[in-house]
C-alpha positions in Angstrom: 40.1 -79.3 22.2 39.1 -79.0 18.4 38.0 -82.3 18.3 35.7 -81.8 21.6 34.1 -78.6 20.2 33.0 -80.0 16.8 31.7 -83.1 18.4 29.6 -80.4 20.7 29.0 -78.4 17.7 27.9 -82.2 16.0 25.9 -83.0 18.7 24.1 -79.7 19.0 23.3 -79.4 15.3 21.9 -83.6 15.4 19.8 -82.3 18.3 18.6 -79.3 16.5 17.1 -81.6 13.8 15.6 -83.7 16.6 13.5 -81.2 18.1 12.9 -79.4 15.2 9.0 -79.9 13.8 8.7 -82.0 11.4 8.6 -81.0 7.7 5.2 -82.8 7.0 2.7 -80.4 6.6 -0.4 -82.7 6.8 -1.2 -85.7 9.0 0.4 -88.8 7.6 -0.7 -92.3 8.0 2.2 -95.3 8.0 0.9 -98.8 8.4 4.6 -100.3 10.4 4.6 -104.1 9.3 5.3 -106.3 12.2 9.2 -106.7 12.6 10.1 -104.1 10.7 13.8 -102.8 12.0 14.5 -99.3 13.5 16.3 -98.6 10.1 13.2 -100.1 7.6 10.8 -97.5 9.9 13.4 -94.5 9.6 13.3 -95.1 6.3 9.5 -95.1 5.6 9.3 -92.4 8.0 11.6 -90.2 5.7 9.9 -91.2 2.7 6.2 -90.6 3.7 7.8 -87.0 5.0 7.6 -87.4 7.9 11.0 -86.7 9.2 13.7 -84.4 8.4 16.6 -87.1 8.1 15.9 -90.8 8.9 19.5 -91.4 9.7 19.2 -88.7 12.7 15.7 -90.8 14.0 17.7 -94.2 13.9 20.6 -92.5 15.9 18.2 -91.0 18.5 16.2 -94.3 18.8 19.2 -95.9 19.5 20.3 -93.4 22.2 16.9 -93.6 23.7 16.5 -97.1 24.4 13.2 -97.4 22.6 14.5 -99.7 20.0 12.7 -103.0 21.7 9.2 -100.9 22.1 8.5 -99.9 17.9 5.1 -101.2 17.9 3.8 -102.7 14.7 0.3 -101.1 13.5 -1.3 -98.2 11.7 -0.6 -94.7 13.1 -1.5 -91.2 12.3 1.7 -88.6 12.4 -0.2 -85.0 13.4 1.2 -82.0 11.2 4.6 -80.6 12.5 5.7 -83.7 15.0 9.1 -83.7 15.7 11.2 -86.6 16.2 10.1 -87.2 20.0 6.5 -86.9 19.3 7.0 -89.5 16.4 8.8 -92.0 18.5 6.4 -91.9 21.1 3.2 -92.2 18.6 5.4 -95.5 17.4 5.5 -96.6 21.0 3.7 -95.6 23.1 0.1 -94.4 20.8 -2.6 -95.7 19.6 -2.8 -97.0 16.2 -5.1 -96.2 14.1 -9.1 -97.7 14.5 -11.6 -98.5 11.4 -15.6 -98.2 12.1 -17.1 -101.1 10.1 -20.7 -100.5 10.9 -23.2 -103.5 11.0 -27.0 -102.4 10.6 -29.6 -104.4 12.5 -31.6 -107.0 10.1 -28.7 -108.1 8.3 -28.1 -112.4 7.8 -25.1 -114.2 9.1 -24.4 -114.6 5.3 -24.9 -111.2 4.3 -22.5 -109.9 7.7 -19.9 -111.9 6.5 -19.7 -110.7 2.5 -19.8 -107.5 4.0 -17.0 -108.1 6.3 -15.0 -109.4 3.0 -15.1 -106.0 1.4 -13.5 -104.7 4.2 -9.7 -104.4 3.5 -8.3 -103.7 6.6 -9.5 -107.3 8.0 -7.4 -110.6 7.2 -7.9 -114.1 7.0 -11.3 -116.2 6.2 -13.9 -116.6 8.6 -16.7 -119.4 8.6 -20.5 -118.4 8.7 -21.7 -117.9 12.2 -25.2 -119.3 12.7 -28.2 -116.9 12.5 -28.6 -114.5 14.5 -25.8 -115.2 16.9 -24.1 -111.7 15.8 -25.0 -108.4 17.7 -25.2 -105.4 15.2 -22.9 -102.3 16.2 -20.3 -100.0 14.8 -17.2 -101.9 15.7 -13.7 -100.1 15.7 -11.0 -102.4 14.0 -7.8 -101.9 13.8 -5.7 -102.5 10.6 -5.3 -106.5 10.3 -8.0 -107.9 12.7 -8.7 -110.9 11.1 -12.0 -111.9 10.5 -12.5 -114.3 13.0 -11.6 -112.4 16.0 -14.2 -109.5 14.7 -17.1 -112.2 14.7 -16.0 -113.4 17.5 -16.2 -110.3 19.3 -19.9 -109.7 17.9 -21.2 -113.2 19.1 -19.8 -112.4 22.6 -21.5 -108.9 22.4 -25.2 -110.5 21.4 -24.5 -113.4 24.1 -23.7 -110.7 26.8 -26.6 -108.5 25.7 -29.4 -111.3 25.8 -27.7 -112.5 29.2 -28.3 -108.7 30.2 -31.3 -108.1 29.0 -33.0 -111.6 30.2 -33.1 -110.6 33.9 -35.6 -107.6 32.9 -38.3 -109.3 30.9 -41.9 -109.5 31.5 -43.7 -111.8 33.2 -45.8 -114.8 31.3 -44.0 -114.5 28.0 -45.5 -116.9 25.7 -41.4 -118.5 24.8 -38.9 -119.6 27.8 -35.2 -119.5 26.3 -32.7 -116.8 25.3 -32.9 -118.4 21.9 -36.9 -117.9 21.3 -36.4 -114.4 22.3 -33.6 -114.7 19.3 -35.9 -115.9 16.5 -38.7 -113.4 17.9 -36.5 -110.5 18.3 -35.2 -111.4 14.3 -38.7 -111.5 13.1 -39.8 -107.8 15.0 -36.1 -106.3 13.2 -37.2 -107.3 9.9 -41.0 -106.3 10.5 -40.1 -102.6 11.1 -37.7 -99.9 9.9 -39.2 -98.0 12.8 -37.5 -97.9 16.0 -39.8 -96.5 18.1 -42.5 -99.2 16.6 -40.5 -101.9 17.8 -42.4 -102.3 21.1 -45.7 -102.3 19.3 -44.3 -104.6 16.5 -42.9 -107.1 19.4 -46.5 -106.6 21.4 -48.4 -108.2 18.1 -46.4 -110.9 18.3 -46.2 -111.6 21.8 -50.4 -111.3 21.7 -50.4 -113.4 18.8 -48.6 -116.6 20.6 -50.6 -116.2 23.4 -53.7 -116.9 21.8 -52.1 -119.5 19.5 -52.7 -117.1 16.6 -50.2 -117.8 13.2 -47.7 -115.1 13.5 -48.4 -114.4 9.7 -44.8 -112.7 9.2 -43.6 -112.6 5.6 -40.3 -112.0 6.5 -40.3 -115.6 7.4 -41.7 -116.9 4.6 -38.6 -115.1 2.5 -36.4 -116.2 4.7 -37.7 -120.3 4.5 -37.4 -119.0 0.6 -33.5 -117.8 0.1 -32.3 -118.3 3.5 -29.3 -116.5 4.1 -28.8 -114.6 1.1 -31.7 -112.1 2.8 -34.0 -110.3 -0.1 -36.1 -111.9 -2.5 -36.1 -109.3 -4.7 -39.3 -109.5 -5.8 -42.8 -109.7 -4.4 -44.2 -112.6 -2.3 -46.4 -115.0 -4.7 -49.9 -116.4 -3.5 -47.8 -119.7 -3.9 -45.4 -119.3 -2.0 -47.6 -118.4 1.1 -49.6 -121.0 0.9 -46.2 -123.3 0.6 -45.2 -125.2 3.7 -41.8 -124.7 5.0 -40.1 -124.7 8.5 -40.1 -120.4 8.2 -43.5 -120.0 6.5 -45.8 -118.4 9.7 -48.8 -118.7 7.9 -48.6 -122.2 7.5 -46.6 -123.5 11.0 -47.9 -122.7 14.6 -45.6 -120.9 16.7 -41.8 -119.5 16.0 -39.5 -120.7 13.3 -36.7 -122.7 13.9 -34.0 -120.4 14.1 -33.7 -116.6 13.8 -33.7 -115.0 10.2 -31.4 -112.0 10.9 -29.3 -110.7 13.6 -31.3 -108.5 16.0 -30.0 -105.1 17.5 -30.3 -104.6 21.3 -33.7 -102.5 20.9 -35.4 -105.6 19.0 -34.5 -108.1 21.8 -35.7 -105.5 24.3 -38.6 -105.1 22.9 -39.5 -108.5 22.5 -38.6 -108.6 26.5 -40.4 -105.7 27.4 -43.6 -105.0 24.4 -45.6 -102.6 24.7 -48.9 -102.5 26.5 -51.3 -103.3 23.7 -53.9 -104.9 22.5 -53.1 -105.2 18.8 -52.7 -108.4 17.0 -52.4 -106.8 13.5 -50.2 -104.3 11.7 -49.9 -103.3 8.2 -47.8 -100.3 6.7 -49.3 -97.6 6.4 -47.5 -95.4 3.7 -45.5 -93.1 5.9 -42.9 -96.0 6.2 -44.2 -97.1 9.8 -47.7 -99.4 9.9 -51.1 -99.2 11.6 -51.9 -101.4 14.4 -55.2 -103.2 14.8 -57.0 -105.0 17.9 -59.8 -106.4 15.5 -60.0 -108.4 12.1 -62.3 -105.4 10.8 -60.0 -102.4 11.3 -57.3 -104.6 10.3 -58.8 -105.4 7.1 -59.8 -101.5 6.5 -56.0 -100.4 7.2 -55.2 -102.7 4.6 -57.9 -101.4 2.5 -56.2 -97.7 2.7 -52.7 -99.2 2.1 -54.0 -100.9 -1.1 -55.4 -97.2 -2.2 -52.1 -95.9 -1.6 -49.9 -98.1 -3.3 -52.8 -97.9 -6.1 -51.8 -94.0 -6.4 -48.3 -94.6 -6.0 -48.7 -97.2 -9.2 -47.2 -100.0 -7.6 
């Protein structure tokens, strides 16, 4: 009879500490290595704070049955959880997600030194080729390696264009997914702007129609430091009139490959331009450009951008 009452009174007082909240009295994050033993997880539990006795949690996983489903991963344990609520975050929830956020415009090369920095990917990756990544905030969790991210980012810009493709205009002046690439690369580097796009893409579009030079100097950088993206410095008369396989002012028609990675609004732009007749732009000091149908206006918007940067002593 004694012995059945204290091992009531035992069991009473374990569950007590099981349902009581937890002691922790902020969030706390545990990264759970894969493996790790229902004992090696009590006892980081404990440690971080987050439970009131890891010898009690190891007892009640073991009565539960949940020993098989402790999850590896990253997980955030809310303020005041009790034992329950911790087990079934370490089961059943969702570990913890990372935004790495990739802006449009960037190179291959340039996505991937980013990627590098980021701490909560593993493993090496090798360089995708341009333009072949779509731009997004992606949600990673805690040991994604590298390679599945980018792989993930050429399957969203392949199911984009393949989206996309079935909307285009008629008599575009390029037939492949890949020209609208390389065009759609060109109009992202062009313009900070997004609501320019479609005029920036319309240029373009105009230009090839009427055989015109696309005259982009992005593509003259690009035929200039290739991946690594800026120059750093301005453009030299040289250097224009240099003939690579990027330089616009000196080949006819597109480059040979993109010169960034395009968002989604570039490459529907370039599907979809705007109704105009422009067939130059030049900035215009408010951080967008003005668009001209003739060679004269052309020449006096570039006039006033010459008086502003004058003023501005560049």
């Amino acid at each position: 009879m004694v012995a059945a009452l204290l091992g009531s009174l035992a069991l009473s007082m374990l569950l007590g500490v099981v349902y009581l909240a937890g002691p922790h009295g902020e969030t706390v994050r545990l990264v759970l290595p894969s493996g790790a033993s229902s004992r090696s997880i009590a006892t980081q539990l404990a440690e971080a704070g987050a439970l009131r006795s890891g010898f009690v949690f190891r007892l009640y996983v073991r009565l539960s049955g949940q020993s098989a489903k402790l999850k590896a991963g990253e997980f955030d344990i809310p303020i005041g959880a009790n034992m329950p609520a911790v087990l079934n975050i370490i089961t059943e929830g969702e570990v913890v997600l990372h935004p790495i956020t990739i802006a449009e415009g960037l190179t291959s090369m340039q996505i991937i030194d980013l990627l590098n920095t980021q701490d909560v990917l593993a493993g090496d990756v090798a360089l995708p080729r341009e333009g072949s990544l779509l731009p997004e905030t992606y949600n990673v969790a805690r040991g994604m390696t590298r390679t599945a991210l980018v792989a993930k980012m050429m399957a969203d810009q392949t199911r984009v264009i393949d989206a996309l493709w079935p909307t285009r205009q008629k008599n575009l002046p390029f037939k492949t997914k890949k020209e609208a690439l390389i065009l759609a690369s060109i109009v992202e580097r062009e313009t900070g702007v997004s609501s320019e796009r479609p005029r920036v893409a319309a240029v373009f579009v105009n230009r090839l129609k009427k055989r015109m030079r696309l005259q982009s100097d992005p593509t003259i950088i690009y035929g200039l430091v290739g991946g690594k993206g800026a120059l750093g410095r301005p453009i030299r008369r040289s250097e224009i009139r240099r003939k690579t396989a990027y330089n616009t002012y000196r080949i006819n028609g597109l480059p040979p490959t993109p010169i960034a990675n395009p968002g989604r609004a570039s490459i529907a732009a370039v599907l979809n331009p705007a109704d105009s007749k422009a067939l130059y732009f030049v900035a215009d000091g408010t951080g967008g450009h003005a668009f001209a149908e003739t060679l004269e206006q052309h020449n006096k918007n570039v006039r006033r951008w010459r008086q502003i940067e004058k003023l501005n002593g560049r």
